[in-house]
Rosetta silent file (secondary structure, phi, psi, omega in degrees, C-alpha in Angstrom):
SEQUENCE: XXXXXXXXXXXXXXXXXXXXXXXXXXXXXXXXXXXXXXXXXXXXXXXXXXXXXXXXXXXXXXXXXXXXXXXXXXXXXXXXXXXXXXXXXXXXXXXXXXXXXXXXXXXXXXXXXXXXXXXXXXXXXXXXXXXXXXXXXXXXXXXXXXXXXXXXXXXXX
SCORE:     score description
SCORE:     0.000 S_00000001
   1 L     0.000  125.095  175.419  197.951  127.832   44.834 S_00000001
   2 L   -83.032  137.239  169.317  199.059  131.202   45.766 S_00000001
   3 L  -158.445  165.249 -156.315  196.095  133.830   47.135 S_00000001
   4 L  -149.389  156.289 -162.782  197.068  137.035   48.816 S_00000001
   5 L  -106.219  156.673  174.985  195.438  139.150   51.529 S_00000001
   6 L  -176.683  127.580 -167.901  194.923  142.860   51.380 S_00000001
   7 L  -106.544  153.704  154.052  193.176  145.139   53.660 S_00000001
   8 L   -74.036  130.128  162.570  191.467  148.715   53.142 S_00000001
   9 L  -155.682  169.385 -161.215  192.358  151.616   55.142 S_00000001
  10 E   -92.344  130.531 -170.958  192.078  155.534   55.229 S_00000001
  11 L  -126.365   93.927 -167.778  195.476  157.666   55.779 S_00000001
  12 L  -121.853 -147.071  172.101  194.594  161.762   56.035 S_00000001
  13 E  -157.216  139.935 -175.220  195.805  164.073   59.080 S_00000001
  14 H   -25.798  -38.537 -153.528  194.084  165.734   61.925 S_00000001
  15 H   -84.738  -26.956  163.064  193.556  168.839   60.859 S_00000001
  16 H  -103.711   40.954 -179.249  190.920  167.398   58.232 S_00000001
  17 L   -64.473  157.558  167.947  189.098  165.765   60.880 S_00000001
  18 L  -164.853  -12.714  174.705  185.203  167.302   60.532 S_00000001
  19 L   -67.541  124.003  173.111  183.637  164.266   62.893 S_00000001
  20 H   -83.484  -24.755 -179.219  183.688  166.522   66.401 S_00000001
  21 H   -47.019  -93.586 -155.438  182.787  162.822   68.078 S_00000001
  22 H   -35.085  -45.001 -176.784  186.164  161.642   66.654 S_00000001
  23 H   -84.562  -16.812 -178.044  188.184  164.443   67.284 S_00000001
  24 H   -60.398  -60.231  155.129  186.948  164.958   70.566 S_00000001
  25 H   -11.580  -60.833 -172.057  188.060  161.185   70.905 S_00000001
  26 H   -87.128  -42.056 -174.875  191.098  161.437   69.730 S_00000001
  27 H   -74.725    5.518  179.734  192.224  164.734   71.968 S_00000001
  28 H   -85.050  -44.141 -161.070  190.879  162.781   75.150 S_00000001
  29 H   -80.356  -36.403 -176.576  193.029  160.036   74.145 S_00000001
  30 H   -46.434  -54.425  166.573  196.328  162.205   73.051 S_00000001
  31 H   -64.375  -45.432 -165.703  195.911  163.894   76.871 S_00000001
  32 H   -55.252  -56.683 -176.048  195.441  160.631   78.535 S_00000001
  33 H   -39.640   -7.819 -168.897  198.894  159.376   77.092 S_00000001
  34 H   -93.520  -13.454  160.112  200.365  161.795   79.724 S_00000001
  35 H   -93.148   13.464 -176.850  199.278  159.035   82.501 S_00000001
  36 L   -75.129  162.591  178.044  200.950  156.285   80.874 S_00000001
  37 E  -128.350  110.479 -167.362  203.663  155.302   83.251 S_00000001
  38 L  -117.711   13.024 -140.473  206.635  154.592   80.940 S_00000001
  39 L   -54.873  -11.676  171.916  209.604  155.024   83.067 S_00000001
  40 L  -104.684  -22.856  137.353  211.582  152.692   81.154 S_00000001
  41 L   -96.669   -9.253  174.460  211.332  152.974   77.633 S_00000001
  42 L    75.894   14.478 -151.105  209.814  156.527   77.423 S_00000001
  43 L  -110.707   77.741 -174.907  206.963  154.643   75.053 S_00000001
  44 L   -92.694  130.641 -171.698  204.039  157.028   76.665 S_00000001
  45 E  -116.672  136.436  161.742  200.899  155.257   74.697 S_00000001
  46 E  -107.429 -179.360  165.504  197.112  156.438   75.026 S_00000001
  47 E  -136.034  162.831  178.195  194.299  154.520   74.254 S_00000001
  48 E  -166.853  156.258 -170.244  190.159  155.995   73.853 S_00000001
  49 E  -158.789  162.061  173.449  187.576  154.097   73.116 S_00000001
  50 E  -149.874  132.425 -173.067  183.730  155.299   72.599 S_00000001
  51 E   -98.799  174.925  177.953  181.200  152.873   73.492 S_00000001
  52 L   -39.085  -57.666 -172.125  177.470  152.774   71.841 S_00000001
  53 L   -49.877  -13.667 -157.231  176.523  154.956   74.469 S_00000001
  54 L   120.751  -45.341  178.495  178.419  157.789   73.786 S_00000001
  55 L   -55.997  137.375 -165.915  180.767  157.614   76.590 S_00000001
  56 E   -88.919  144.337  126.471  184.354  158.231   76.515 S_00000001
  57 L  -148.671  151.112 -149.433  187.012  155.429   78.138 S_00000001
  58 L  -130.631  122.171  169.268  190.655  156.008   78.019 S_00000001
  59 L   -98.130  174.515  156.742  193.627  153.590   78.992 S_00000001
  60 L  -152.697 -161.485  171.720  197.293  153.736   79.322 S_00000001
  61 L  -121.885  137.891 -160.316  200.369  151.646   79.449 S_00000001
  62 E  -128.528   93.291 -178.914  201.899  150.712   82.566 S_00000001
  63 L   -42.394  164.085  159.389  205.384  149.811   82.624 S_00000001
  64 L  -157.780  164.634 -173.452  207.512  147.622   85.291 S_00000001
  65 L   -82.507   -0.510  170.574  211.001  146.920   85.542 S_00000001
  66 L  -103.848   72.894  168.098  210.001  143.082   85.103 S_00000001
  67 L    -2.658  -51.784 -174.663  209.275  143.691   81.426 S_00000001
  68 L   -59.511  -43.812 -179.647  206.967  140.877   81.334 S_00000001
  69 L   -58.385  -28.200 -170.377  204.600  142.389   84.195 S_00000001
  70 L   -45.738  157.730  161.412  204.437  145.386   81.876 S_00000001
  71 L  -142.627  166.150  156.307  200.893  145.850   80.169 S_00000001
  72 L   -67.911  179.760  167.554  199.676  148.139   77.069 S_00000001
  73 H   -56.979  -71.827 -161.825  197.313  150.650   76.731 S_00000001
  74 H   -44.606  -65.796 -172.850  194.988  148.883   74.033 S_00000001
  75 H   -91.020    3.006  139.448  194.751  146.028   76.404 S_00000001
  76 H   -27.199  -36.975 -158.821  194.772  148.318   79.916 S_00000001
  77 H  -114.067  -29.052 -168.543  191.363  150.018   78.076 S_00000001
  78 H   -89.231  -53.656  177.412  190.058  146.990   76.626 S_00000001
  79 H   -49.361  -23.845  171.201  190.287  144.755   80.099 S_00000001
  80 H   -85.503  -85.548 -168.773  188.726  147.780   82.195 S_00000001
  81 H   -31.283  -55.832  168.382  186.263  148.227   79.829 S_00000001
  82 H   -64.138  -22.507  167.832  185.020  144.780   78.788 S_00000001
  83 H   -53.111  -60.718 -154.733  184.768  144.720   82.992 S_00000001
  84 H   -84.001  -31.132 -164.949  182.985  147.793   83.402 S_00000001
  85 L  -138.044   39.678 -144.478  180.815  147.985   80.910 S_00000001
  86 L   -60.070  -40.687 -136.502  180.163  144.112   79.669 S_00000001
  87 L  -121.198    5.580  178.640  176.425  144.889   77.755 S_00000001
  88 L   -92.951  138.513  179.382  178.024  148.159   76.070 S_00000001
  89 L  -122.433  138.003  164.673  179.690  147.690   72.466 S_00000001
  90 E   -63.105  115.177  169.001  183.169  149.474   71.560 S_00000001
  91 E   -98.284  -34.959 -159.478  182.610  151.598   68.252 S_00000001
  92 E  -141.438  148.876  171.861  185.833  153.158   68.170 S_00000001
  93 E  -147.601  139.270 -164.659  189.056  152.828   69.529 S_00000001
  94 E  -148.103  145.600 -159.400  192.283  155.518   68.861 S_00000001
  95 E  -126.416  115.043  159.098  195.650  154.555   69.573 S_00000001
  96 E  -148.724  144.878  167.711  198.808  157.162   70.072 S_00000001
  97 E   -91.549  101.893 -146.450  201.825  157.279   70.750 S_00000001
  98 L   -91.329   53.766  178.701  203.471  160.162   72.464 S_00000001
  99 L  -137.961  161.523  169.132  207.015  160.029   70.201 S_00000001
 100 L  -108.445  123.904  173.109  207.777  161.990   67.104 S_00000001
 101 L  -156.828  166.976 -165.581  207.989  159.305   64.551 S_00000001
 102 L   -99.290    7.593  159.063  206.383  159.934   61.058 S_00000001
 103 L  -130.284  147.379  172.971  203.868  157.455   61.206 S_00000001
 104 L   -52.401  144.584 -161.069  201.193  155.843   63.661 S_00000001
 105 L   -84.894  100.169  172.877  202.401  153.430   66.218 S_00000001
 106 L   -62.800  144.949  163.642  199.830  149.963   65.431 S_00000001
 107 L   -33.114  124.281 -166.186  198.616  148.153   68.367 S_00000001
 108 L   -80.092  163.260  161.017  201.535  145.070   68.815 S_00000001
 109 L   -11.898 -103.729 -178.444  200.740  141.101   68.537 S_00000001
 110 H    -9.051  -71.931 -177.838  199.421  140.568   72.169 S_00000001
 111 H   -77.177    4.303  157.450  197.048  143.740   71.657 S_00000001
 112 H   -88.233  -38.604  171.380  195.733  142.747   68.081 S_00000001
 113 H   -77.858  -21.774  109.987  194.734  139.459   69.265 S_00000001
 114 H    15.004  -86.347  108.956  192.926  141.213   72.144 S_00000001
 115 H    48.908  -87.403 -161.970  191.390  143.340   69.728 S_00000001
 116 H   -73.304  -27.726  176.057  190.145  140.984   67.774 S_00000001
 117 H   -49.207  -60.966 -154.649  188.829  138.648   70.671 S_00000001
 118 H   -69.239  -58.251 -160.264  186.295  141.990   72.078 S_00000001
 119 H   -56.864  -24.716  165.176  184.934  142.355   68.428 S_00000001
 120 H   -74.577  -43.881 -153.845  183.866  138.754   68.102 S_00000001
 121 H   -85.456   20.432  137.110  182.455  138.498   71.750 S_00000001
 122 L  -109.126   11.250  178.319  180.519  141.787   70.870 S_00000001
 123 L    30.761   53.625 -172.744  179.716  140.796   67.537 S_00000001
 124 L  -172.719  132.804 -174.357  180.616  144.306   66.057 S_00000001
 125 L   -66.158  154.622  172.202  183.510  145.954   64.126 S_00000001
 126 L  -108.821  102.407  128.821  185.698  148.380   66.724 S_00000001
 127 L    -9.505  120.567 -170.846  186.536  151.126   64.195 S_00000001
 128 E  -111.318  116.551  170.389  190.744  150.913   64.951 S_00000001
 129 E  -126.581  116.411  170.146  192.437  155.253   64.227 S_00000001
 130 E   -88.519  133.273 -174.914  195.979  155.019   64.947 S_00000001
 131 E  -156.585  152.054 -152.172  197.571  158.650   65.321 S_00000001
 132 E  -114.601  134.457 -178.109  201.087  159.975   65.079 S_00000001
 133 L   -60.034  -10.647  172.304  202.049  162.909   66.919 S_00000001
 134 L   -81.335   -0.324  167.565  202.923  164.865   63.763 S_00000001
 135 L   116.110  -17.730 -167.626  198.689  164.590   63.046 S_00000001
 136 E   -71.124  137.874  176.656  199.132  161.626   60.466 S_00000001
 137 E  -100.445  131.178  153.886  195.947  159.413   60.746 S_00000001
 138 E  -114.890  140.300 -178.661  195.512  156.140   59.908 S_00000001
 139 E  -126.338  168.133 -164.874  191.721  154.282   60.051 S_00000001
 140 E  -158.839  134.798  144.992  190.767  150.373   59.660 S_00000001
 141 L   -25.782  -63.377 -155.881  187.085  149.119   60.080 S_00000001
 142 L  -143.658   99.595 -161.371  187.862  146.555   61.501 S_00000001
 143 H   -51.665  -33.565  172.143  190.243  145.658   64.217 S_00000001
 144 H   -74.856   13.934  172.370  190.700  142.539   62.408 S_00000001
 145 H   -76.609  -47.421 -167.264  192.191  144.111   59.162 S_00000001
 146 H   -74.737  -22.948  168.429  195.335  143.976   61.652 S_00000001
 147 L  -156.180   97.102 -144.844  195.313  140.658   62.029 S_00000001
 148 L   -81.065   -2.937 -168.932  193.316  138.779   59.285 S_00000001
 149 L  -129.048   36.257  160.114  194.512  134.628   60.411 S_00000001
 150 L   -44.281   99.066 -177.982  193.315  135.464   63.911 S_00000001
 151 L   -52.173  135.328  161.483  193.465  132.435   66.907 S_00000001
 152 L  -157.659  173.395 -164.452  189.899  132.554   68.081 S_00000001
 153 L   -64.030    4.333 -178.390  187.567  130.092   70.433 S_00000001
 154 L   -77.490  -33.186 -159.495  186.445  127.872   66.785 S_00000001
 155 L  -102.085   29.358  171.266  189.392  126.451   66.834 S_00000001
 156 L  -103.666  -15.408 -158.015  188.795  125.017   70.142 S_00000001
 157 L   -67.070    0.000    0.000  185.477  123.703   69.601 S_00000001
């Protein structure tokens, strides 16, 4: 039996932004990317997040010449966060990438399973807005629209 998967998502561009939260969000996270430390691929990534409260927190990605040691932004922002602020729930999260390319850069493998991990242990969708330095937006619900056959702790049980 064949069955087929298919997610929703929103694609517009900053300038028709009208949420002030969101853009306000997004230009914390766009400046932040300027502390990624990328010296080796030139891949400067921000991350923002807005918890229940209101509150802004912003990651980056921090490179090493031992590739492996390297870590991303998404989970740089998520691991400080889920730390900092354990009884707080992640509404939002905006993702960019500091390259001219003509679409938004998605979160990679590692940082989708991440991802998907905080929204079950907070038992609430993380609103995902991936944004491209030419303004193009992309939005998701649900961090788990990115990765819909998700490893999670059930199948440990």
């Amino acid at each position: 039996m064949q069955k087929k998967i298919t997610i929703d998502y929103q694609e517009y561009n900053y300038d028709s932004i009208t949420d002030l939260d969101l853009k306000e969000l997004i230009d914390a996270t766009i400046q932040f990317a300027d502390n990624a430390y990328a010296p080796y691929s030139k891949f400067h990534v921000g991350a923002g997040l807005r918890l229940n409260t209101g509150k802004i927190v912003k990651g980056a990605n921090m490179e090493n010449a031992s590739y492996p040691v390297s870590i991303c932004a998404e989970r740089n922002l998520l691991s400080h966060t889920v730390s900092n602020y354990p009884n707080q729930k992640i509404t939002m999260l905006v993702v960019y990438v500091d390259k001219d390319l003509k679409v938004p850069v998605p979160p990679c493998g590692l940082c989708r399973q991440t991802l998907v991990e905080v929204e079950i242990r907070q038992n609430h969708p993380i609103q995902l807005i991936m944004v491209a330095k030419n303004g193009t937006i992309i939005t998701l619900k649900s961090c788990k629209d990115l990765l819909p056959w998700s490893f999670d702790g059930s199948f440990l049980d």
